[in-house]
C-alpha positions in Angstrom: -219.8 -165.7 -35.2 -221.2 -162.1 -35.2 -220.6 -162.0 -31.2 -216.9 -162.6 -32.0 -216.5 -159.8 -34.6 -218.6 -157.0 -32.6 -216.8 -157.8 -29.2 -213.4 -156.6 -30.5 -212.1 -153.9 -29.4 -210.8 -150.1 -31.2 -207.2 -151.7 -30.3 -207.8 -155.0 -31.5 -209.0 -153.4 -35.1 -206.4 -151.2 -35.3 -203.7 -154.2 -34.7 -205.4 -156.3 -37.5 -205.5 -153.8 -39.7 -202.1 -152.9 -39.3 -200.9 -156.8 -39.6 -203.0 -156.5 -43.2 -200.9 -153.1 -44.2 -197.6 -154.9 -43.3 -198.7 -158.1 -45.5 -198.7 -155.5 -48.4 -196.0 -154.8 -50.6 -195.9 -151.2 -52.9 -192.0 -151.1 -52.6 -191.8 -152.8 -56.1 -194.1 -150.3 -58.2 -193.0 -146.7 -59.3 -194.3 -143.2 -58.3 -196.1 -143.4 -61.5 -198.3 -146.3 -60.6 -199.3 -144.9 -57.6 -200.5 -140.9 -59.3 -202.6 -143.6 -62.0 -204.5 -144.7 -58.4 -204.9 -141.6 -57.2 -206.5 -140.0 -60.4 -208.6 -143.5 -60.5 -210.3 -142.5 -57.3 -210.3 -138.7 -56.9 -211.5 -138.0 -60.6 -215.1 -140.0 -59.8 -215.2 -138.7 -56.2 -215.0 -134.8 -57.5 -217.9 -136.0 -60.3 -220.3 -137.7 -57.5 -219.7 -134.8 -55.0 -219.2 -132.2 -57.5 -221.1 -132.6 -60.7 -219.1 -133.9 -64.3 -218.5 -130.0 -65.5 -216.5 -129.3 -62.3 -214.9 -132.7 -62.6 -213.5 -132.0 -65.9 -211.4 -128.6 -64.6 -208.3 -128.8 -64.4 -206.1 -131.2 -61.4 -204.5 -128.4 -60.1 -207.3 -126.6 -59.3 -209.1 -129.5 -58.1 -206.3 -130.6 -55.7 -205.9 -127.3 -54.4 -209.6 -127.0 -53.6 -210.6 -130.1 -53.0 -207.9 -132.8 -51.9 -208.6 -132.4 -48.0 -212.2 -133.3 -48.6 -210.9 -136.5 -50.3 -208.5 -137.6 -47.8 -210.7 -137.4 -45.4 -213.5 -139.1 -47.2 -211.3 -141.6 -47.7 -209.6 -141.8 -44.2 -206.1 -140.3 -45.5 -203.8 -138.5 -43.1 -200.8 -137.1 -44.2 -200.6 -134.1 -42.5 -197.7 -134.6 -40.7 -194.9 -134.6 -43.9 -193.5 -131.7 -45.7 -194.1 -131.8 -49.3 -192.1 -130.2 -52.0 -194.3 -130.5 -54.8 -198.2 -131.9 -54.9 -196.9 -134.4 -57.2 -195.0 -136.7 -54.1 -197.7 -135.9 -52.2 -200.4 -137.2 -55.0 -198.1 -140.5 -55.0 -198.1 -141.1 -51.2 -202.2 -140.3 -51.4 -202.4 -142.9 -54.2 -200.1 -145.7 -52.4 -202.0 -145.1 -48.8 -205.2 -146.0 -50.9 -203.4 -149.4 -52.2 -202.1 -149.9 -48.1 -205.9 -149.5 -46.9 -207.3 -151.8 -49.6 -209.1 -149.5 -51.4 -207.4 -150.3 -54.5 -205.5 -153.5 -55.5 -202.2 -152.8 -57.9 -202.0 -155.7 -60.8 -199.0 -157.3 -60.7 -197.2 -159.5 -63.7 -194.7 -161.2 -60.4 -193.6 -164.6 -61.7 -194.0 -167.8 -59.6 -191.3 -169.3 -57.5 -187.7 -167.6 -57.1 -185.7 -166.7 -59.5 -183.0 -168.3 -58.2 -184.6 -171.8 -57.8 -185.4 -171.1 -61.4 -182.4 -170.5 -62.8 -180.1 -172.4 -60.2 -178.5 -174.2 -63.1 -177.9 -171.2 -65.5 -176.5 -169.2 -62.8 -173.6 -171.9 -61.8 -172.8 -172.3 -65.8 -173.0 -168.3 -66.2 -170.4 -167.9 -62.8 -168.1 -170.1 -64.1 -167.7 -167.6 -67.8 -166.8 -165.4 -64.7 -163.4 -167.1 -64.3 -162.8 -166.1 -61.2 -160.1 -166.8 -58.8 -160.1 -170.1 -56.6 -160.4 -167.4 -53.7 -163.6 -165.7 -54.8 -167.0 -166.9 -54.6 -169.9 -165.3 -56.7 -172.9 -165.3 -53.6 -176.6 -164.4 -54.2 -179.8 -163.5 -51.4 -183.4 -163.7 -52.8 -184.9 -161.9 -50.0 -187.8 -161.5 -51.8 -188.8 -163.3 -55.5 -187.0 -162.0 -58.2 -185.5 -159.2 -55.7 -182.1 -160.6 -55.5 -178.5 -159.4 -54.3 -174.9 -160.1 -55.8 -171.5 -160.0 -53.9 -168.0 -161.6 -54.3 -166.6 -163.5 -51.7 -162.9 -163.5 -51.1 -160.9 -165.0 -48.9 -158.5 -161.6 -47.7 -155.4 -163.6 -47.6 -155.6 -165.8 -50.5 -156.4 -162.5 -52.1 -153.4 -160.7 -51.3 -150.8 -163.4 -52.6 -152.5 -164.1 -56.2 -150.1 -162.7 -58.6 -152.5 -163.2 -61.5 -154.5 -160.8 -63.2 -157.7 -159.9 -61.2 -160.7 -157.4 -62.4 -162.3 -154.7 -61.0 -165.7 -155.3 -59.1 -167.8 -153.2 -61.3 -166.8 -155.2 -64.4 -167.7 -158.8 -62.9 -171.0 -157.6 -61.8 -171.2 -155.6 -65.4 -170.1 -158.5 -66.6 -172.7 -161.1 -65.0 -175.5 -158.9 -65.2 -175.0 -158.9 -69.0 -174.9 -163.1 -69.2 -177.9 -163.1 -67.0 -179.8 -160.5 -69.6 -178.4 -162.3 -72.4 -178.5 -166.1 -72.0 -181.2 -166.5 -69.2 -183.4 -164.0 -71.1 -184.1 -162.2 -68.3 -185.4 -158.8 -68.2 -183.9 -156.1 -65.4 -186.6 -153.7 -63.5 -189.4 -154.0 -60.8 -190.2 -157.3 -60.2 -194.1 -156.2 -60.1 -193.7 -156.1 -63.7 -192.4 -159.6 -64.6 -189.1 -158.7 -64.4 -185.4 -159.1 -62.4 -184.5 -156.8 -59.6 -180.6 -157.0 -59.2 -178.8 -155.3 -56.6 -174.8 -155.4 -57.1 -172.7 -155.2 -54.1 -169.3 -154.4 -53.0 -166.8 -157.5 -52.1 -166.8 -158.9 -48.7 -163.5 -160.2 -47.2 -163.4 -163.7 -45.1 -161.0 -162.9 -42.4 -159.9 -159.2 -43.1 -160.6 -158.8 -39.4 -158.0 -161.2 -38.6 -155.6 -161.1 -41.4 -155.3 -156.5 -40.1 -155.1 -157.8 -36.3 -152.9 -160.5 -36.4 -150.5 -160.2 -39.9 -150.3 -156.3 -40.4 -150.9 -155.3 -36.7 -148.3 -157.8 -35.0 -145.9 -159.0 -37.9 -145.5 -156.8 -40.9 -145.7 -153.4 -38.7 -143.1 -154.8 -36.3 -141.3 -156.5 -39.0 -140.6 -152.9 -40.6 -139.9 -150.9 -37.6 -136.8 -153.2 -37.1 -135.1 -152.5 -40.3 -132.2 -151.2 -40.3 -132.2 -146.9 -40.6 -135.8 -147.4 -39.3 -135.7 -146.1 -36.1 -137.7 -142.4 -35.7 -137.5 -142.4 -39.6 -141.6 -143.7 -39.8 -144.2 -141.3 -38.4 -146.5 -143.8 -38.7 -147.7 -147.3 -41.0 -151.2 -147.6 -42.9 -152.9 -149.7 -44.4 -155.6 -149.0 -47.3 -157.9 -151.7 -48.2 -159.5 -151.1 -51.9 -163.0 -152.6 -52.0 -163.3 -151.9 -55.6 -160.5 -153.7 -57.2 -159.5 -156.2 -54.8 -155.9 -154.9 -53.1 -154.7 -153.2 -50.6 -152.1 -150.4 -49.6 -149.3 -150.0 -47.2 -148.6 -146.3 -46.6 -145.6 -145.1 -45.0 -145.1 -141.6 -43.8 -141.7 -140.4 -42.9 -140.0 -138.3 -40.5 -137.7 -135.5 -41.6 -135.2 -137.3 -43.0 -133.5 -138.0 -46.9 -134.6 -140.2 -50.1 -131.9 -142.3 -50.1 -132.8 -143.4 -46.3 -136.7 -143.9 -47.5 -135.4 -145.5 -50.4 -133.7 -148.1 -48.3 -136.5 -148.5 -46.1 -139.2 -148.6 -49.0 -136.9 -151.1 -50.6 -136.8 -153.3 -47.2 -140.6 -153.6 -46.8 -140.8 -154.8 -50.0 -138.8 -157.5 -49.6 -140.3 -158.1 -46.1 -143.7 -158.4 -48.1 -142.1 -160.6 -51.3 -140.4 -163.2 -48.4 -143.9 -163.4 -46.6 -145.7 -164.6 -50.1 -147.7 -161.2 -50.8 -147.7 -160.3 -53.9 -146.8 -156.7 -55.0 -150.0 -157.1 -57.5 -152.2 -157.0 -54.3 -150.6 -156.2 -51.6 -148.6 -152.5 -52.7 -146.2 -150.2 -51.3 -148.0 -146.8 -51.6 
């Protein structure tokens, strides 16, 4: 077994040890937790190498005159960053000592997902939501208790609901606060026991499609061809609002009168009304 072990190479070390800094995790603890590690370690090494009187001066004199000693004692490179403050660079000190090994960070992480935990609660708690047939809460645990949340919509269902829709932000607002308050769970790192919830912005089924093929090929021809049309429109937009789930149609006219924009505002929105859109969603801007 020994002949294994001293026949590996510099590279083959170097690979092994990287695989083992890869396997762990410090993007769930706080800059704090990482300065506790590095005054853990560099308090003790200025005593042993230094005596207790000049261990007890103060830490910015000792990291001043004494912190290149300790990363390299301690294998630390950092050279290569620019540092604002010695604080960040005390916190990157104390989480390359957790990446090496040198130091193991307690962690409170529960067992399990959270979202095989509280499968059940979740599909009650969605359903307070009310939402739409065309939306569709979605959630990714890419890592336990580090999960994401986004509405799924279908684009075209969307835009011909005359009913009364909310913004993004107060769903998620809204969920966040029945997940707090009837799964009694606790928001922050999830090194500390608790929920890490990421809330996202909407994503469309078949936006794509619906701009290429609806706006693109029907509605855009459908208003050039009204009547007083022709070199009235410099050009047709349209402004999709991620945030409260509707879209615009901007038109911008040549030189010309109100009364002919008037008609020609008036004819899209009958083009949209006749194609089932509904002036909730889909708006004349």
């Amino acid at each position: 077994m020994m002949e294994n072990i001293t026949s590996l190479t510099k590279q083959d070390i170097k690979r092994i040890a990287n695989i083992v800094k890869e396997q762990i995790d410090v993007s769930e603890y706080e800059d704090s937790d990482f300065i506790e590690v590095f005054v853990k370690y560099f308090r003790p090494w200025i005593k042993k190498f230094h005596g207790d009187e000049v261990g007890e001066y103060p830490m910015s004199h000792l990291v001043a005159k004494y912190l290149k000693d300790f990363n390299r004692d301690y294998g630390i490179d950092i050279k290569d960053r620019y540092y604002g403050s010695d604080l960040k660079k005390l916190v990157d000190i104390g989480k390359a000592l957790v990446v090496k090994g040198s130091h193991k960070l307690p962690s409170l992480k529960r067992q399990g997902t959270f979202l095989e935990k509280y499968n059940k609660g979740l599909k009650v708690l969605v359903e307070y939501l009310d939402l739409p047939k065309f939306m569709e809460i979605k959630f990714r645990e890419d890592k336990p208790y580090n999960v994401s949340v986004w509405i799924e919509t279908d684009f075209n269902e969307m835009l011909k609901y005359d009913g009364e829709v909310k913004d993004n932000s107060k769903y998620m607002d809204e969920l966040k606060n029945y997940i707090s308050s009837f799964l009694g769970v606790e928001y922050g790192s999830p090194a500390h026991g608790n929920l890490q919830l990421q809330t996202n912005s909407p994503y469309y089924l078949g936006e794509e499609e619906w701009v290429k093929n609806v706006f693109n090929k029907k509605i855009k021809t459908a208003i050039k061809n009204l009547p007083n049309a022709k070199g009235k429109i410099h050009s047709t937009k349209l402004n999709i609002n991620r945030g409260n789930f509707n879209a615009n149609i901007q038109l911008t006219f040549r030189q010309g009168n109100w009364r002919v924009e008037s008609d020609i505002n008036s004819g899209v929105k009958e083009i949209l009304s006749s194609m089932g859109y509904s002036p909730k969603r889909l708006r004349l801007y």
